[in-house]
N, C-alpha and C positions, 0 to 999 in steps of 0.2 A: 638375763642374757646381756651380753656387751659383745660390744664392735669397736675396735682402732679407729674406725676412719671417722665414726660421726664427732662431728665440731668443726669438723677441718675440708676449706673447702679448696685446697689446694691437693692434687691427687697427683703420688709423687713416680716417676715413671724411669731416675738413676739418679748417680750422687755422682761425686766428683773424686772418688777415692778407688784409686785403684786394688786389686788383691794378687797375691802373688799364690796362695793358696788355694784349693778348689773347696769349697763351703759343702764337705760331705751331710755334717749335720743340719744343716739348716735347711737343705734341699730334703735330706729324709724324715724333718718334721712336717715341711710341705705336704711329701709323700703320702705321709701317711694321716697328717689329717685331709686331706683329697682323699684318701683312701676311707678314712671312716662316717664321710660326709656322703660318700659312695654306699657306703653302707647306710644309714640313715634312709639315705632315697627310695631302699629295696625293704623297708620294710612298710612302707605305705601307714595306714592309718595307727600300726602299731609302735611311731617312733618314738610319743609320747613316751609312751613304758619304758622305753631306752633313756632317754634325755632323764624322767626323775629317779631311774634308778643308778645311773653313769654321772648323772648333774650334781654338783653340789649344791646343795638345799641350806640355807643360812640357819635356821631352825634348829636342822639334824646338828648340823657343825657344832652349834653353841653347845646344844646337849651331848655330845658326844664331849668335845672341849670340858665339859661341868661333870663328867663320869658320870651318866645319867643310865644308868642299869637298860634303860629299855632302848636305848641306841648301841649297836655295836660301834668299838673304835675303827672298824674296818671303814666307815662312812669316810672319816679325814683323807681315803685314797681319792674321794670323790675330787678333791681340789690338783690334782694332779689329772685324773680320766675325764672332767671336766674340761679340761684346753683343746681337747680334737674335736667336743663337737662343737655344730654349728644349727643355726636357724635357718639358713635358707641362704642362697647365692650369692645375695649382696655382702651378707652378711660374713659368709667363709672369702670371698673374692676379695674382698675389699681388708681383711688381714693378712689374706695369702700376700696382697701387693705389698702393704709394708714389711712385712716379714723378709719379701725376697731384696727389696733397694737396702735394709738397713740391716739385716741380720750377717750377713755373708763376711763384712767388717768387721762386726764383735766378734764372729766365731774368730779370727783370725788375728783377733787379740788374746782373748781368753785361750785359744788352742780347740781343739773338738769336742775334749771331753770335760773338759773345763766348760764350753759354753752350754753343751746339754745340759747338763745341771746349775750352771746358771739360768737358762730359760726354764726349767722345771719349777723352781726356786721361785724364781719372780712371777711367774703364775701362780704358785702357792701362795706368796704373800698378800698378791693382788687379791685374789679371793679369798683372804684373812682378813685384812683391811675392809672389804665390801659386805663380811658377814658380821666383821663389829658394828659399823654404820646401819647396817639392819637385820640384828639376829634372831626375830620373829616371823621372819619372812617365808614362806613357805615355794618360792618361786624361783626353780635349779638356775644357776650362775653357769651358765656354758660359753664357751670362744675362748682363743685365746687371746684376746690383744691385753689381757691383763702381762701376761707373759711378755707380749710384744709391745708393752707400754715399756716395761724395763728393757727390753734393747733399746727405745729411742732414747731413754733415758741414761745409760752404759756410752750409746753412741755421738749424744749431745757431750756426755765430758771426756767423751777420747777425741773428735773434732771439731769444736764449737766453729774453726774457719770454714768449714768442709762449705759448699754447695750444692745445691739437690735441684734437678729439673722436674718441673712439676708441670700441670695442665691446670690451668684454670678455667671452669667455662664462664663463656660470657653466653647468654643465650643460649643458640645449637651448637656454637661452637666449643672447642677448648685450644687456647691459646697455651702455646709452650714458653716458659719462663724459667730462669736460673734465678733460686734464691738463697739466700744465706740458710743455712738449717737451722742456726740458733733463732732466726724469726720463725719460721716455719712451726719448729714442732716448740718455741717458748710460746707461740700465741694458740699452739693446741693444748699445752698443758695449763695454762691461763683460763681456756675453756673449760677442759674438764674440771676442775678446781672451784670456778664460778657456779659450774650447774652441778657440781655435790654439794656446795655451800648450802645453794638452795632446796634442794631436798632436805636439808635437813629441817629446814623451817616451813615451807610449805608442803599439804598433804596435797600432791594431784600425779595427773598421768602424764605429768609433761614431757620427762624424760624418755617417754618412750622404749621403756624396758631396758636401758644402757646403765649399766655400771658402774658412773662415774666413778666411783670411790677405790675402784678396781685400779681404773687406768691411774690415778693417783698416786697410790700404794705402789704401783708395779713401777710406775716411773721416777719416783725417788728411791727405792730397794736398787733401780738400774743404776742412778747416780753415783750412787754412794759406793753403792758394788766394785765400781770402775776407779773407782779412787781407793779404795782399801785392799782389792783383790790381786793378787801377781798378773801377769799378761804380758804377752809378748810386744816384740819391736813395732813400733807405729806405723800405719802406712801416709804413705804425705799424698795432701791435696791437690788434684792437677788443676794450676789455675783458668780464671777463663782466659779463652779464647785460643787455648794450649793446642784444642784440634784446626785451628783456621790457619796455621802455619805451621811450618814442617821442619823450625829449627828454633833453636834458644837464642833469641836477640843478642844484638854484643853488649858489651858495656857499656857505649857511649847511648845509646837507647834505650839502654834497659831499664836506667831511672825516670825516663819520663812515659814509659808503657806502666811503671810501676806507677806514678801519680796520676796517672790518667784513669788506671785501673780503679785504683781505692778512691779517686773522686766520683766514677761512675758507678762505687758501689756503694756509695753513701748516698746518693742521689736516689739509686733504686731503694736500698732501705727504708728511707725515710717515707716514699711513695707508699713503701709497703705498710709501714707503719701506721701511713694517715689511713689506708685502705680498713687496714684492722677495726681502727679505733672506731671509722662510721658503721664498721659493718656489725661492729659488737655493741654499736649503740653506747658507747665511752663517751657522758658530757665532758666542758670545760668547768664544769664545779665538781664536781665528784673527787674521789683521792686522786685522783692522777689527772686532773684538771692543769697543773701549769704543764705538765710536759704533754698533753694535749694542743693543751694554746701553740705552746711552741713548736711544735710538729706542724701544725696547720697553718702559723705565718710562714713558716717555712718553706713548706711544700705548694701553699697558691703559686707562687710564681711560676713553679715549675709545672704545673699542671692549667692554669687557667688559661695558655693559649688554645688546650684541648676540649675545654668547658663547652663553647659554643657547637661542637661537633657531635657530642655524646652526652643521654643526659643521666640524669638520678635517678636509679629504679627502685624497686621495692623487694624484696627477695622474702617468704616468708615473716615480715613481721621487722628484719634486717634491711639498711638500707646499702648501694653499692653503687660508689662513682666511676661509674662505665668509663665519662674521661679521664680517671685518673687512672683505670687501666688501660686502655690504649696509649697517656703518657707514658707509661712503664713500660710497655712492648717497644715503641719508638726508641726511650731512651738506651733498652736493654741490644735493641738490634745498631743503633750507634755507636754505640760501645765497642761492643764487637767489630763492627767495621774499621772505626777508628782503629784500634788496637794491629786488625789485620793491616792495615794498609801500613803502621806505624813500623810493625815488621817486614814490612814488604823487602828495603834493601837488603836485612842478613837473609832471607831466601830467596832471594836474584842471584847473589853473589854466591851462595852455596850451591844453587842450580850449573853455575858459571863451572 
């Protein structure tokens, strides 16, 4: 089994990219895996027999792949009828969400029917890649975020500027934040990458039945896809604070909304980045030890005013600078003010 969202604890809820298309297909992959998850549910103790006869089994795959007389080739369909089912709520919920912030885009790059088979595709490979990594396994590979790892993937090299609003929880809460996508989903693919590495040299149950090697495969087949494959005209990123006023600044402002913006997004970056590095447990001696250090002289000043207010938790085993997220909420909702108020005169004067 595999799921999109684990590794990632930022839960993504819009981007920053408008569409001028209506995402027929993406809405009726939705559909209809809601639809066979629905299905799933009504047959009660009997879904098993559904999942390992629908699941692709790493096993069969190999044998079937080796022309093994006692498997029929019919099995390889499994890596396709594989991607609608699901394990259980979180599980289908939590790819539905990336599927519908990120997918809507690609289709509307690739065109409709170009993108169906593109997501067809990159869930097949995802579960090609995850029955090499282990093809004695006897344990069906169902979900799609293999599929849905190649749109992030497809989606990071058609926007790398784009921004994604995401929730973060602190506690009971979750905190609404605007962040770059290339941190977002490079410090998820960073994760899945680290915790297939390790499978392959430790034998345990740590991974908790996820795929990593799926979402891997699926997310460089997306990259690469995106830069090889034809695809329509681009959509452009609406920057921030584009909804907090209601006209395009003039020229005599519009360079210092422009400097004010990328100094406020570098600031948040880097927060995010020191956040990553403690949260994923990154020393200052390991390979990424100098741009560690340097991230972290960096980022104290801008965060130890908030030290004394919030302190260090413990999350699973992961540590998480509480102040250094309430730094990032403070400096992200300043930003934003600033900027608004920067624009205040050209919507005075256009109201006029």
């Amino acid at each position: 089994m595999f799921e999109v969202g684990r590794g990632s604890v930022l839960i993504p809820i819009g981007d920053s990219l408008p569409t001028r298309r209506r995402p027929l297909v993406n809405v009726t992959i939705i559909f209809l895996t809601l639809l066979a998850f629905l299905f799933e549910l009504s047959l009660g103790a009997q879904v098993d027999r559904i999942i390992y006869r629908w699941g692709a089994t790493p096993l069969l795959i190999t044998r079937a792949l080796a022309h093994d007389p006692r498997v029929p080739s019919s099995v390889l369909w499994t890596l396709v009828t594989s991607q609608f089912l699901h394990a259980g709520w979180m599980h289908l919920l939590g790819n539905m969400l990336f599927l519908w912030v990120f997918g809507d885009n690609v289709e509307e790059r690739f065109g409709h029917f170009g993108y169906l088979l593109f997501y067809l595709v990159a869930g097949t490979v995802a579960g090609l890649v995850q029955v090499y990594a282990s093809p004695s396994s006897t344990v069906p590979l169902i979900g799609a975020s293999g599929a849905i790892a190649g749109v992030l993937g497809a989606y990071l090299m058609f926007w790398p500027s784009a921004r994604v609003s995401v929730l973060f929880p602190v506690f009971f809460l979750l905190v609404p934040l605007e962040v770059p996508v290339v941190f977002m989903l490079g410090i998820w693919f960073l994760t899945q990458l680290s915790a297939g590495l390790a499978t392959i040299s430790v034998v345990s149950q740590a991974t908790g039945g996820i795929a990593f090697w799926a979402h891997v495969g699926g997310f460089i087949f997306g990259a690469v896809a995106a830069v090889i494959l034809p695809t329509r005209a681009p959509a452009r990123s609406v920057p921030i604070g584009a909804g907090l006023g209601a006209a395009r600044p003039s020229r005599g402002a519009g360079w210092l909304i422009h400097a004010v913006n990328f100094a406020g997004n570098v600031i948040q970056l880097l927060i995010l980045f020191r956040l990553a590095f403690v949260l994923l447990g990154l020393g200052q001696r390991g390979p990424l030890g100098p741009l560690v250090r340097l991230v972290a002289a960096l980022t104290w000043p801008l965060v130890q005013p908030f030290s004394h207010l919030l302190p260090i938790i413990q999350l699973d085993g992961s540590l998480l600078e509480l102040y250094a997220v309430l730094a990032l909420v403070v400096y992200h909702l300043l930003l934003a003010a600033l900027i608004w108020a920067l624009s205040a005169p050209t919507r005075g004067h256009l109201a006029a």
